[in-house]
N, C-alpha and C positions, 0 to 999 in steps of 0.2 A: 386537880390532883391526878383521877383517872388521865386528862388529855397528855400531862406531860410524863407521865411513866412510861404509857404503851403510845404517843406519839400520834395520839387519833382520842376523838369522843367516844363511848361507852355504844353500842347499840342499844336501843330501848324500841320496845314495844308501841308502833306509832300504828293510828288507825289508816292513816291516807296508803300504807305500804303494806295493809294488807290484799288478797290474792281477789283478783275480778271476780264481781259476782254476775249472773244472768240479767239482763234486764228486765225490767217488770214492763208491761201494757204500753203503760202510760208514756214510760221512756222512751220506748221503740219508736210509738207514735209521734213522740216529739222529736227527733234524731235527726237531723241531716242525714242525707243519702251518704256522703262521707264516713259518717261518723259508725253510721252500719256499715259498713263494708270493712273500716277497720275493728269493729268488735266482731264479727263474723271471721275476719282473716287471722284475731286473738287465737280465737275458739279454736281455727283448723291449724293453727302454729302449736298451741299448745294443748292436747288432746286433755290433758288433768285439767284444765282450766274447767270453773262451772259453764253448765250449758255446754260442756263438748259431746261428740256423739256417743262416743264409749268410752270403753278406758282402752289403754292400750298396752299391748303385747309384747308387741318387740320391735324394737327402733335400730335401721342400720344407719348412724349418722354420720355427719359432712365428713367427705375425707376418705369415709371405709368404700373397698369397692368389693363387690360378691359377683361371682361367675357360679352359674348352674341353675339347678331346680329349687324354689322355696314353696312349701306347702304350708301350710296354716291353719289355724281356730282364731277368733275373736280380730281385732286389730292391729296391722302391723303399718308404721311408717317410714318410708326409705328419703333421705334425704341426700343419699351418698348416688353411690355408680352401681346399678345393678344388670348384670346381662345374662339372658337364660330362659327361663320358663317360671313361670309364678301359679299357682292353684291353691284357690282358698275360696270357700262358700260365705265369708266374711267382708272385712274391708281390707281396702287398701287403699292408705296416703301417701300419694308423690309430691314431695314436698319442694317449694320453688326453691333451690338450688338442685336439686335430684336431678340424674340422668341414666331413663330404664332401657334396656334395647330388651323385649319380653315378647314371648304371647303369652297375653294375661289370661286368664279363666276364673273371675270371681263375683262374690255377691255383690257389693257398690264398689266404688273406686271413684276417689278425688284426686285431680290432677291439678297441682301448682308446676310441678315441673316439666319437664320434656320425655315423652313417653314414645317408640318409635316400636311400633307394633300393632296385632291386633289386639284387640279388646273384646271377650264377651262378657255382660253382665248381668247377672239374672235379675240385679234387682235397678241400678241406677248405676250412669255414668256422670261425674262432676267435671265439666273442666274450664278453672275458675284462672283469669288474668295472672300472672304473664303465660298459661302453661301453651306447650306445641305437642302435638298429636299426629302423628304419619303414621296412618296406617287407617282399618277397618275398623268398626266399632258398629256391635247386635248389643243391643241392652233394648228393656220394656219404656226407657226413662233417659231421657239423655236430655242435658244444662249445658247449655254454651254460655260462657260470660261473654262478653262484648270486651274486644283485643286479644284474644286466643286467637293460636293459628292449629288452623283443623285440614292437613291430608290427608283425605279418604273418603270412605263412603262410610254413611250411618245407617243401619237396616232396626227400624223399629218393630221388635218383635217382642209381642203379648206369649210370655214365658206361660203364663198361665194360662191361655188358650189353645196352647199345643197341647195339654194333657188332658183336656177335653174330649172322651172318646166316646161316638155317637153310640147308641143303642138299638140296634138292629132288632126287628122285630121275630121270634122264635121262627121256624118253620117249623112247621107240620103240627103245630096248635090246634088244639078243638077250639 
């Protein structure tokens, strides 16, 4: 009755269509190398997904392009055209179809798409299959996947060793 009124079957509540959940131990362990890589690329496609890193913020997606400076808190992912300057002590996801022309300045940053700039990172650099990279890149932590293309120089720098400041012994002490 429903299918020939409104020209379609009813939606119901089926468990196979509910939202991915994280994998448990066991799973991981038994996984094809495939089959991680696509629940891993789930995760960083869709940031609400379980198991993503955070939540996120604010999304400039396919299509939108932005010109200038973006500042931030928490996570933002760009999947559109973005050209300018970026600064956020947080994250930032370049998502594979994205294309950034920046210099970044942020706490991690995952790259799917094409980023053509420098990059410092205080805390980790990702740059995970198809993405391309031209330019510099200072992070404590830098991930190459295997099939990235990386122009430039990588300078590994322990963020937290530079604020390290020795302790000179008083002068004129008894």
């Amino acid at each position: 009755m429903l299918k020939r009124a409104f020209g379609g079957t009813p939606k119901r509540e089926r468990a196979d269509a509910a939202e991915p959940r994280p994998w448990t131990v066991a799973e991981a362990a038994e996984a094809t190398e495939g089959e991680h890589v696509d629940k891993q690329r789930e995760r960083d496609w869709n940031p609400a997904a379980p198991g993503a890193a955070s939540e996120l913020n604010a999304l400039l997606g396919r299509g939108s392009e932005f010109d200038g400076k973006l500042a931030f808190e928490g996570t933002v992912r760009i999947d559109g055209t973005f050209t300018g300057e970026i600064t956020t002590s947080d994250t930032l996801i370049v998502g594979e179809g994205a294309r950034v022309a920046a210099e970044i300045s942020c706490g991690s940053i995952v790259v799917h798409g094409e980023v053509a700039g420098n990059v410092k990172a205080t805390q980790s650099v990702e740059l995970h299959k198809p993405a391309r990279l031209k330019g510099d890149v200072t992070t404590p932590s830098l991930m190459v996947e295997k099939g990235v293309i990386f122009e430039g120089r990588a300078q590994m720098d322990q963020a937290a060793s530079s604020k390290i400041v020795p302790i000179a012994a008083s002068q004129g002490a008894d």
